[in-house]
C-alpha positions as CSV (number, residue, x, y, z in Angstrom):
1,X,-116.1,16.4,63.4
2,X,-119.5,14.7,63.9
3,X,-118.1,11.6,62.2
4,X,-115.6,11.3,64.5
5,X,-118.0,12.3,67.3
6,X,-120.5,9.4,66.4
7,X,-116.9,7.3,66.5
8,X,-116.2,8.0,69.3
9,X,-119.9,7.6,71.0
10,X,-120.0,3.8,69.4
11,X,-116.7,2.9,70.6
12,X,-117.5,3.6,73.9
13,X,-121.0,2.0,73.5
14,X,-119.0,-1.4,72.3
15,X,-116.5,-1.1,75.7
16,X,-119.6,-0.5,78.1
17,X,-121.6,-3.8,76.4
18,X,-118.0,-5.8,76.6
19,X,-118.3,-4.8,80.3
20,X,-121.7,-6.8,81.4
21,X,-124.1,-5.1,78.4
22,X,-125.0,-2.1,79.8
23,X,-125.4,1.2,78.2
24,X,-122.9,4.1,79.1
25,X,-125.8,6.0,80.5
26,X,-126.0,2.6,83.3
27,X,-122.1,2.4,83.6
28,X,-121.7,5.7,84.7
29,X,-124.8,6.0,87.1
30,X,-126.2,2.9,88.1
31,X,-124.3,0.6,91.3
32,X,-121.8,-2.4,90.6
33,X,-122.3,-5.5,91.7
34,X,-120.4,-8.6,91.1
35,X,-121.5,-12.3,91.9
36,X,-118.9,-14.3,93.0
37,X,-120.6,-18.3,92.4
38,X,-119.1,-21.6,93.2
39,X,-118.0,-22.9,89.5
40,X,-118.4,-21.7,86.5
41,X,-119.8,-23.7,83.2
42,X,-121.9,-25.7,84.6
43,X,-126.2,-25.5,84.4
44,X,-127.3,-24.4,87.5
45,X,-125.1,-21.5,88.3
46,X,-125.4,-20.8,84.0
47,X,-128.8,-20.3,85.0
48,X,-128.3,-18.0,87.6
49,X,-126.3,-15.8,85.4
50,X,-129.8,-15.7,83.2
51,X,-131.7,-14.1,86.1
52,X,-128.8,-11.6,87.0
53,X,-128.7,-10.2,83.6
54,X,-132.5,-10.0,83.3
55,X,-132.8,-8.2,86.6
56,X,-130.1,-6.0,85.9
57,X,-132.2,-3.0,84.1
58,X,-135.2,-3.8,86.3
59,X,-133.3,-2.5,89.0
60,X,-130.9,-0.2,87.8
61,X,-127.7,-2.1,89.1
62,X,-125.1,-3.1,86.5
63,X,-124.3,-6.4,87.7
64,X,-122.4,-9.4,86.3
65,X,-121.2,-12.7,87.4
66,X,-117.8,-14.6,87.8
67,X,-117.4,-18.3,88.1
68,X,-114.0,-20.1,88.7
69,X,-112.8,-23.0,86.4
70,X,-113.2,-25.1,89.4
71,X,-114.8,-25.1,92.8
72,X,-111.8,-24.0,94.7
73,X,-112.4,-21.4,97.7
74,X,-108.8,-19.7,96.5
75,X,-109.8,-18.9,92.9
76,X,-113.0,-17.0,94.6
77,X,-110.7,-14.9,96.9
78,X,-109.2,-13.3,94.1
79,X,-112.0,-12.7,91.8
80,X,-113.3,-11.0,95.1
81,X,-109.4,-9.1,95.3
82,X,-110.8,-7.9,91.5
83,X,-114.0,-6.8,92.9
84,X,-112.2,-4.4,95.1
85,X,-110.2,-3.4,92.9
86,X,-112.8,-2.5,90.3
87,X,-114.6,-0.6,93.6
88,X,-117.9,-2.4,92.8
89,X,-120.5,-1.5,95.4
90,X,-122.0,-4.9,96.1
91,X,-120.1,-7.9,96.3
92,X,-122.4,-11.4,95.9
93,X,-121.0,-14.6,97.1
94,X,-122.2,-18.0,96.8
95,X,-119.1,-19.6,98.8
96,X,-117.3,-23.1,98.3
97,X,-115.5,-21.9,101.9
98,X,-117.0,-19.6,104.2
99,X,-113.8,-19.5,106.4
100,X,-111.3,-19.0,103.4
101,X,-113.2,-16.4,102.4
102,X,-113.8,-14.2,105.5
103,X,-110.4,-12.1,105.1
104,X,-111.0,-11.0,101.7
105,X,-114.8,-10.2,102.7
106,X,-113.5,-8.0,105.7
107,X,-111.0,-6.3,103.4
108,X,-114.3,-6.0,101.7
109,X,-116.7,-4.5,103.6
110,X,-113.4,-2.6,105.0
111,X,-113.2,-0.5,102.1
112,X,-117.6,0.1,102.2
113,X,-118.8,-2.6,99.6
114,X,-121.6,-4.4,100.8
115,X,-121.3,-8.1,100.7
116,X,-124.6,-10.3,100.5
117,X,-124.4,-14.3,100.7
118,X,-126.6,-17.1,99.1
119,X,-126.3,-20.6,100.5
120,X,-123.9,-19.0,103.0
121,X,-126.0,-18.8,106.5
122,X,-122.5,-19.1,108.3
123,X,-120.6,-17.1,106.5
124,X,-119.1,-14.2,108.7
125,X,-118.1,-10.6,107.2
126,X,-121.7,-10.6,105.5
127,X,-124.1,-7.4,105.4
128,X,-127.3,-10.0,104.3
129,X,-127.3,-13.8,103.3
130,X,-130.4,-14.9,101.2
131,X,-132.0,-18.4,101.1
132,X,-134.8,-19.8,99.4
133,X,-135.4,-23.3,101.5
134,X,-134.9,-24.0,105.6
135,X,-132.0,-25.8,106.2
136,X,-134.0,-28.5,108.1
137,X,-136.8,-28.2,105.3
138,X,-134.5,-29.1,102.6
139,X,-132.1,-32.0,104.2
140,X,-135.8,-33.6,105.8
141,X,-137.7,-33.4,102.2
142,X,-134.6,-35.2,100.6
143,X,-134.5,-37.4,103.4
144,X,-138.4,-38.5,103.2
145,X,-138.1,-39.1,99.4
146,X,-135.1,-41.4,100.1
147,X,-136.8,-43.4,102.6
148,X,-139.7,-43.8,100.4
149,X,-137.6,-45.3,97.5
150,X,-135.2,-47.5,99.8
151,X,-138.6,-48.9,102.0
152,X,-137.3,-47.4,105.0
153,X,-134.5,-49.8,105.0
154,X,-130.7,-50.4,103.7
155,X,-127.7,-48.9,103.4
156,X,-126.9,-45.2,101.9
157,X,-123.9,-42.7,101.3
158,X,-124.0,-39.0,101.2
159,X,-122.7,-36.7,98.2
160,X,-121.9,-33.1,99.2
161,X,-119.8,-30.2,96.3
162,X,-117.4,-30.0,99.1
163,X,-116.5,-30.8,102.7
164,X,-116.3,-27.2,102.8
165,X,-119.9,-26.1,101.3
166,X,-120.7,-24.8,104.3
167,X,-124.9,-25.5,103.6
168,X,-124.3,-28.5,101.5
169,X,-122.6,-30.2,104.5
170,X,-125.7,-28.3,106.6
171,X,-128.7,-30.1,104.6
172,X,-126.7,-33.2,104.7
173,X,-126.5,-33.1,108.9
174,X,-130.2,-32.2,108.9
175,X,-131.0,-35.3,106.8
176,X,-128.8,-37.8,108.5
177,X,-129.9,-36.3,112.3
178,X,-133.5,-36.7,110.6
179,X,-132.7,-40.1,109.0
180,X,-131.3,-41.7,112.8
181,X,-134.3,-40.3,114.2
182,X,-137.2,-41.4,111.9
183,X,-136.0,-44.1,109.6
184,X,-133.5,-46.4,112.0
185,X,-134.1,-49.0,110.0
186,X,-131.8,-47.0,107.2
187,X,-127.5,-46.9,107.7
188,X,-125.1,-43.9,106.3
189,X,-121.7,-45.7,105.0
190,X,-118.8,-43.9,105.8
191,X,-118.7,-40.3,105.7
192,X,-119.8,-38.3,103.1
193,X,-118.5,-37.6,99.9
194,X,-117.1,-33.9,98.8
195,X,-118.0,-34.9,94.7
196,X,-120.7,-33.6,94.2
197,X,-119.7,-30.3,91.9
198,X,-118.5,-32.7,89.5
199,X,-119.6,-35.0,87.1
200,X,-116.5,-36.9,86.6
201,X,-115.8,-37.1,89.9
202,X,-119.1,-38.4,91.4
203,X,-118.7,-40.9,88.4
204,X,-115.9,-42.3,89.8
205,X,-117.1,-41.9,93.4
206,X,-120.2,-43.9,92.2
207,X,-118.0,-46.8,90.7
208,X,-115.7,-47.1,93.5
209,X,-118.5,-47.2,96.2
210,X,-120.8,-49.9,93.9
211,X,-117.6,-52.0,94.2
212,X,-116.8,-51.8,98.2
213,X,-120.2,-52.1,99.0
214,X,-122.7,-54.6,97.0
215,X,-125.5,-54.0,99.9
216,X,-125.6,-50.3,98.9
217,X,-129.1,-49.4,97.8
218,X,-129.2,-45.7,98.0
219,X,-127.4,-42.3,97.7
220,X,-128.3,-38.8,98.6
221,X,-126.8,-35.7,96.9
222,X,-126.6,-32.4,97.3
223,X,-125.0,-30.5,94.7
224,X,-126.0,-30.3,91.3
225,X,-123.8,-32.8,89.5
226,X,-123.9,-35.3,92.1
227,X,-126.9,-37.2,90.6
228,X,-125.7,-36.7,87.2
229,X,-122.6,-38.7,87.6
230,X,-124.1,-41.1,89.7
231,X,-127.2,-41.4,87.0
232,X,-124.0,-42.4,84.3
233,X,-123.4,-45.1,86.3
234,X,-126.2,-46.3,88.0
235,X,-127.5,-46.8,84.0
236,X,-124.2,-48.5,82.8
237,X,-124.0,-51.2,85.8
238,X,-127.7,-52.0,85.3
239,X,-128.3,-50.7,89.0
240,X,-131.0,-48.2,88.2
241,X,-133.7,-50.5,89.7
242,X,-132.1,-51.7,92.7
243,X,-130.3,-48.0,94.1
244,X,-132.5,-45.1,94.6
245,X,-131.0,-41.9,93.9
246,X,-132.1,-38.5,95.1
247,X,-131.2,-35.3,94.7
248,X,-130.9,-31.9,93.7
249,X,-129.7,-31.0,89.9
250,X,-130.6,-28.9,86.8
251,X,-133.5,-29.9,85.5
252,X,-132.5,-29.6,81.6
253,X,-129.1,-31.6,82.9
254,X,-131.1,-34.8,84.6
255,X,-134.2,-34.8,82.3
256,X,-133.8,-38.4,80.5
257,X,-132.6,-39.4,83.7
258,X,-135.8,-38.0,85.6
259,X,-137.9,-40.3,82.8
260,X,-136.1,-43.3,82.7
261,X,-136.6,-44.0,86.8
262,X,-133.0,-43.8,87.4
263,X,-133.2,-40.6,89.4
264,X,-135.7,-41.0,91.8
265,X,-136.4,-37.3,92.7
266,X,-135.2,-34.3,94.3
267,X,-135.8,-30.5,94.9
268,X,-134.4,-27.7,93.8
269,X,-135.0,-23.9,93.7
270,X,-135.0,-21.9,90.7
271,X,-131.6,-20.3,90.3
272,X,-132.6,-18.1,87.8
273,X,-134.5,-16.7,90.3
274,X,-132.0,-16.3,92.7
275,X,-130.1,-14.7,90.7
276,X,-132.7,-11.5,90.1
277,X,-132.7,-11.7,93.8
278,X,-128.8,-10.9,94.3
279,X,-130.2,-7.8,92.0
280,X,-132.6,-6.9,93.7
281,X,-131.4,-6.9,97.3
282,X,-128.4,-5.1,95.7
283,X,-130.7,-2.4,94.3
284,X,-131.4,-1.8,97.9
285,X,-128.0,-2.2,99.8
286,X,-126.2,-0.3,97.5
287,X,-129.4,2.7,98.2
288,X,-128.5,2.7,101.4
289,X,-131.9,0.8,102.5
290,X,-132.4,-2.5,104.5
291,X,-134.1,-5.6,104.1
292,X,-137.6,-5.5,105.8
293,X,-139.7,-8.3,107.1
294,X,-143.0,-9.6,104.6
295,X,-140.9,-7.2,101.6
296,X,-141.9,-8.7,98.0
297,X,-138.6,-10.4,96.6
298,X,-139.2,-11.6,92.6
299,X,-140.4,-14.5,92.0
300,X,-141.1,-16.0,95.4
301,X,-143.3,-13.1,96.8
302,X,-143.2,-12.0,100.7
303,X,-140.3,-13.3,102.7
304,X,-139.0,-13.6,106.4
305,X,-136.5,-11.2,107.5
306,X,-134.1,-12.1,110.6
307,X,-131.7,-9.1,111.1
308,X,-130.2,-10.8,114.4
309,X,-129.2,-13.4,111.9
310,X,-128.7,-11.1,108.5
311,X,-131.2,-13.6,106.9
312,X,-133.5,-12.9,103.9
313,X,-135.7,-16.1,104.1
314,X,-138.0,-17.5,101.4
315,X,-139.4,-21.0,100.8
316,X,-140.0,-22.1,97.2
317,X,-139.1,-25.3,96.1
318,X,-139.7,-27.5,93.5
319,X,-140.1,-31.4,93.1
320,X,-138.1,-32.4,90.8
321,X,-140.5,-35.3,89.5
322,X,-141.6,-36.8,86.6
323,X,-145.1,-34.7,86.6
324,X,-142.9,-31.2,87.0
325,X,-139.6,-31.7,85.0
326,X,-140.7,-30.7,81.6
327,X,-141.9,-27.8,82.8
328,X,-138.7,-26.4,84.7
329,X,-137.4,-27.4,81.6
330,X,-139.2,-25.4,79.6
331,X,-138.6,-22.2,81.6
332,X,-134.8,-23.0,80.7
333,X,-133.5,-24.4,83.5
């Protein structure tokens, strides 16, 4: 009997680790959260998934992440369906389509899961939405370090993950409404560019646009693969030098990239850290509690709280520069 007793006791010790590594004490009492991010598989948003498993026995929440095989706003409205189904009691979204995804979050919040947003400001059926740059902070910094490398003059395009992104496509209107304001002598081509979730298809984007427009001598991206795949190219059509790219990426991702001058720069925050935030605000939704204004969030210390707006504000950025990269890269981003 105690053999089959101590059976028993690791078999369900190996189904409670299969379902996000927690121990059966955790399953059965601790809250279920869920992150819901843009893609899986790629750096930034692997990194995320770091911090939400390190926070997860801080705070007593038994949380896990899900990324779809693509950025498609359809594959996140079903992993969200699963969610529901599983009865977590927080749902965290990062969303490649705030209005796609507004249904499935009523149905949501319907049924009493809480729903908290990152890099979702817009995004209605929300409880809390958490950021860790301004909007106009963000677009302007990226626009400055553009300006800087182009000499305030020439000819740009825009790279955005999606025309959809809802705060990709917002940091790109603050930095062109910034650019036409301080830096006239600087021109957007076109429109912008959804690519920017992608490596190959930023590549491409990169190619196509070096070809229609010789004059082009700079590109802004936002969205982490964007200056990868423009990096590729940039290097293979011996354009390094004479188009400044900026933007935001992983930092273990762009590294050699970083060194050899062919990305210029960018900011970023640290997704690790975001992701112990989603924990931790989850710790507190799923308690009942609210978010209050100057409370301590990990990793970025006090923080703004707007409850008109359901915003959890922070400001911590980093340059990604030649003088900071090894060191983001050293904490494993």
């Amino acid at each position: 009997m105690e053999i089959t007793r101590r059976l028993a006791l690791t078999t369900l010790g190996v189904v409670a680790a299969a379902l996000g590594g927690t121990t059966q004490r955790a399953w059965a009492a601790d809250p279920k959260m869920g992150v819901v991010v843009k893609i899986g598989g790629i750096p930034w948003f692997n990194a995320m998934e770091v911090g939400i498993k390190k926070a997860s026995p801080e705070f007593k929440v038994d949380a896990w992440m899900v990324g779809p095989t693509q950025a498609d706003a359809a594959q996140q409205v079903r992993a969200i369906e699963d969610m529901i189904a599983r009865k977590v009691n927080v749902i965290g979204i990062v969303p490649n389509d705030s209005a796609a995804l507004e249904p499935v979050l009523g149905r949501a919040r319907a049924a009493g899961i809480k729903v908290l947003a990152h890099e979702g400001p817009d995004q209605k059926e929300k409880d809390w939405d958490f950021e860790l740059t301004t909007i106009e902070g963000y677009g302007r910094a990226h626009m400055d370090l553009l300006a800087k490398n182009m000499g305030e003059e020439g000819k740009y395009i825009v790279y955005v993950g999606s025309l959809t992104v809802p705060l990709h496509n917002a940091w790109a209107d603050a930095a062109i409404a910034y650019q036409k304001e301080k830096y006239p002598k600087m021109q957007m081509l076109g429109d912008r560019f959804g690519v920017a979730e992608s490596v190959d298809d930023s590549l491409k984007t990169t190619q196509d646009q070096i070809r229609a427009n010789a004059d082009l001598t700079g590109i802004l991206t936002f969205g982490s693969q964007g200056p990868i795949g423009a990096a590729r190219v940039l290097e293979d059509r011996g354009k390094a030098k004479s188009i400044a790219l900026v933007g935001g990426f992983s930092p273990g991702q762009g590294v050699k990239y970083v060194k050899s001058g062919t990305i210029r720069g960018g900011y970023i925050w640290n997704p690790m850290t975001a992701g112990e935030i989603f924990v931790q605000v989850a710790s507190l939704l799923a308690a009942g509690k609210q978010p209050t204004d100057n409370m301590e969030l990990t990793g970025v210390g006090p923080v703004r709280v707007y409850p008109d707006k359901k915003l959890i504000q922070a400001q911590k950025l980093e340059s990604l520069d030649k003088e900071n990269i090894d060191r983001l890269v050293a904490l494993g981003l």
